[in-house]
DRENVO-473084 format. One record per residue (C-alpha): x, y, z; chain; residue number from 1. Coordinates in pm, 1 decimal, padded with zeros to 6 digits. Example, Ala and Ser with C-alpha at 12.3 -4.5 7.8 and 13.67 -1.06 7.14 Angstrom:
01230.0:-00450.0:00780.0:A:1
01367.0:-00106.0:00714.0:A:2
This chain:
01794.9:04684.6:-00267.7:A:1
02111.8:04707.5:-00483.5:A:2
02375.4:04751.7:-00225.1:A:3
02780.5:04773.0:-00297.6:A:4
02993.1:04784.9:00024.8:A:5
03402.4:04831.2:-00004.2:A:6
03678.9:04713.6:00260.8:A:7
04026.2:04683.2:00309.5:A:8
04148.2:05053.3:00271.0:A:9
04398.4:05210.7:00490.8:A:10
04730.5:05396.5:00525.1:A:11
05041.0:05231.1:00334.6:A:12
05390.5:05300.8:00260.8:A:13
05480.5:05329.5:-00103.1:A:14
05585.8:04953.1:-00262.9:A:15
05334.4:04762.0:-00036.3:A:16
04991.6:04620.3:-00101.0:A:17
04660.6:04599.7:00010.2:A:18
04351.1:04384.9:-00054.4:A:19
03999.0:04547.4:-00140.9:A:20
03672.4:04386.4:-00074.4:A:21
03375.8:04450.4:-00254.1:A:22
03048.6:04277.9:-00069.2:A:23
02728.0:04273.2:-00300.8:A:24
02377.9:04215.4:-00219.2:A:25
02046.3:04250.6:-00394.8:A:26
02112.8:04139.3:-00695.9:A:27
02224.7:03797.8:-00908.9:A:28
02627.8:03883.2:-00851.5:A:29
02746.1:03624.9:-01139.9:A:30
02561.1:03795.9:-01405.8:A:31
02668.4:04066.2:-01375.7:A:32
03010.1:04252.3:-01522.8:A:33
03184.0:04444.1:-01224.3:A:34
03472.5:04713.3:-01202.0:A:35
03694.1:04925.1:-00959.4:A:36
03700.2:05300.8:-01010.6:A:37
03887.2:05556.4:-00784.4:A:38
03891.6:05898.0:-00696.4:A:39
04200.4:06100.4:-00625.3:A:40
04166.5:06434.6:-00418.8:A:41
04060.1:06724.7:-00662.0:A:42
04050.7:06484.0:-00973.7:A:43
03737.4:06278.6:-01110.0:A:44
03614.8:05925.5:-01143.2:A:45
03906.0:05699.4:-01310.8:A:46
03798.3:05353.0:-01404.3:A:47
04095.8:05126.9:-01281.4:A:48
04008.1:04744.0:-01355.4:A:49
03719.6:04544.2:-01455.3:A:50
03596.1:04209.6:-01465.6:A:51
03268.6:03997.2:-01675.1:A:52
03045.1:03819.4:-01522.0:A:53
03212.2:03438.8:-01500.2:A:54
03570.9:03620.2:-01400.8:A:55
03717.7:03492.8:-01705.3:A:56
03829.4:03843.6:-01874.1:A:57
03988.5:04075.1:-01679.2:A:58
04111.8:04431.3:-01827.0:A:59
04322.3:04698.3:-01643.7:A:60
04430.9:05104.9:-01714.2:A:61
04766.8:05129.2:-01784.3:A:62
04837.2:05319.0:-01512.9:A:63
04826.4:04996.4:-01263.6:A:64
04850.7:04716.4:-01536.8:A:65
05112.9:04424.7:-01354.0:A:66
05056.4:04547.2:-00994.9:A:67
04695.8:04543.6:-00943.0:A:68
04522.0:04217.4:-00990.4:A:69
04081.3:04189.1:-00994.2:A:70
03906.1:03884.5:-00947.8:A:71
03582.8:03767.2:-00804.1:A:72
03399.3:03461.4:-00586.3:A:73
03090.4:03485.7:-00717.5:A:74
03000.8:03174.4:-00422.1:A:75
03075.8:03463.1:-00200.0:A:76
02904.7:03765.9:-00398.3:A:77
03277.7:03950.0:-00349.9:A:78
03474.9:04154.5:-00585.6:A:79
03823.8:04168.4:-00499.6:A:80
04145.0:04439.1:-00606.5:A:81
04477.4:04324.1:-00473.9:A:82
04656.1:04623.8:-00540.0:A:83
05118.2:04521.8:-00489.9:A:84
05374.3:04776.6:-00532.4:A:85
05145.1:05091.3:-00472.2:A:86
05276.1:05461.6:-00516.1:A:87
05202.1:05757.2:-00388.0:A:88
04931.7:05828.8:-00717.6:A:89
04761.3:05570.9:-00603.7:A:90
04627.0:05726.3:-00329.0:A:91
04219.9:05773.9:-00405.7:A:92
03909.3:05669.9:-00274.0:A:93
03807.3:05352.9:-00408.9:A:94
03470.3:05241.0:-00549.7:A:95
03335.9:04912.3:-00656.8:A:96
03180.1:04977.8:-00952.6:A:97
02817.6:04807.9:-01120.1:A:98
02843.2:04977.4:-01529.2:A:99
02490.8:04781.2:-01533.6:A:100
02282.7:05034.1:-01366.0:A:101
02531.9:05296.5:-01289.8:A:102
02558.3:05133.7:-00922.3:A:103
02870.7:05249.5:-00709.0:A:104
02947.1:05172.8:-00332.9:A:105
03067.6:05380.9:-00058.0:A:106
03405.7:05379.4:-00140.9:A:107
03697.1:05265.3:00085.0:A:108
04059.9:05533.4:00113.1:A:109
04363.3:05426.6:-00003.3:A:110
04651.7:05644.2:00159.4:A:111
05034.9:05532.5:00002.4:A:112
05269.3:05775.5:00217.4:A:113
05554.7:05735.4:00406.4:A:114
């Protein structure tokens, strides 16, 4: 079984960081193009950062191009997001993302509040 499981949210004060975990099982991780996608309250799915299969090409919305950062071990089967400087918009929940498949995971809240 495909399965997609997100860490590392929590509550933050705006201009700090935190470090998202993405652990993936049931299927050949390397191979496999991954991405980050979030959901803020009363809005839809926006893709935020993806990454190919070897972790060589990275691409990023505008919205958090030079402050979030996406990489993977694919030793490990782990998707990362290091998200620095965060704002208040950033608050959503966030889902590790599998286009291949249409394959999401539970998702993991982000709160940036003071």
């Amino acid at each position: 079984e495909v399965q997609l499981v997100e860490s590392g949210g929590g509550l933050v004060e705006p201009g700090g960081s935190l470090r998202l975990s993405c652990a993936a099982s049931g299927f050949t991780f390397k191979y496999y193009g991954m991405s980050w996608v979030r959901q803020a309250p009363g809005k839809g799915l926006e893709w935020v950062s993806g990454i190919d299969g070897g972790g060589g090409s990275t691409s990023y919305a505008d919205s958090v191009k030079g402050r979030f950062t996406i990489s993977r071990d694919n030793a490990k089967s782990t998707l990362y997001l290091q998200m620095n400087n965060l704002k208040p918009e950033d608050t959503a929940v966030y889902y590790c993302y599998r286009p291949t498949g249409d394959v999401r995971g539970q998702g993991t809240q982000v709160t940036v509040s003071s």
